[in-house]
C-alpha angles and dihedrals in degrees: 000000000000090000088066123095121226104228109202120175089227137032133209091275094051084060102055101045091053089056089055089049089053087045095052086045088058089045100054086044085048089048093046089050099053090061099122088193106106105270090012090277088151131112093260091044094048105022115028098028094055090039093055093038080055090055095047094054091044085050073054104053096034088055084054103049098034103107120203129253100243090052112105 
C-alpha cells in the first residue's frame, strides 16, 4: 500500500492560487460596485471592475491547469 501513489487532481499549490484568484474576482465585483455614476456607467463600473474580474478568471485558469513539479 505505500508503493502506491496518491493521484489527486490538485496539490497544495493548486489550491492556493485558486483562492487568490477568488480573492482578485471579489475584489473586481467590489470595485464595480463602488462606481458612484447612476447604473454603474462610471470608469470604475465599466473599465477597472471587468479588468480585474478578467484577472481573477485567468488566476483561475492558470491554478487548474498548473501542473506540479514532482508529476511526470
Amino acid at each position: 500500500m505505500s508503493d502506491k501513489k496518491k493521484n489527486f487532481a490538485f496539490t497544495k499549490e493548486n489550491y492556493k492560487w485558486m483562492l487568490i484568484g477568488i480573492g482578485v474576482l471579489f475584489l473586481g465585483f467590489i470595485t464595480m460596485s463602488l462606481d458612484s455614476t447612476p447604473h454603474g456607467q462610471g470608469f470604475l463600473g465599466l473599465t477597472l471592475g471587468p479588468i480585474i474580474i478578467v484577472a481573477g478568471f485567468i488566476i483561475e485558469f492558470f491554478a487548474i491547469f498548473k501542473k506540479s513539479k514532482t508529476e511526470e
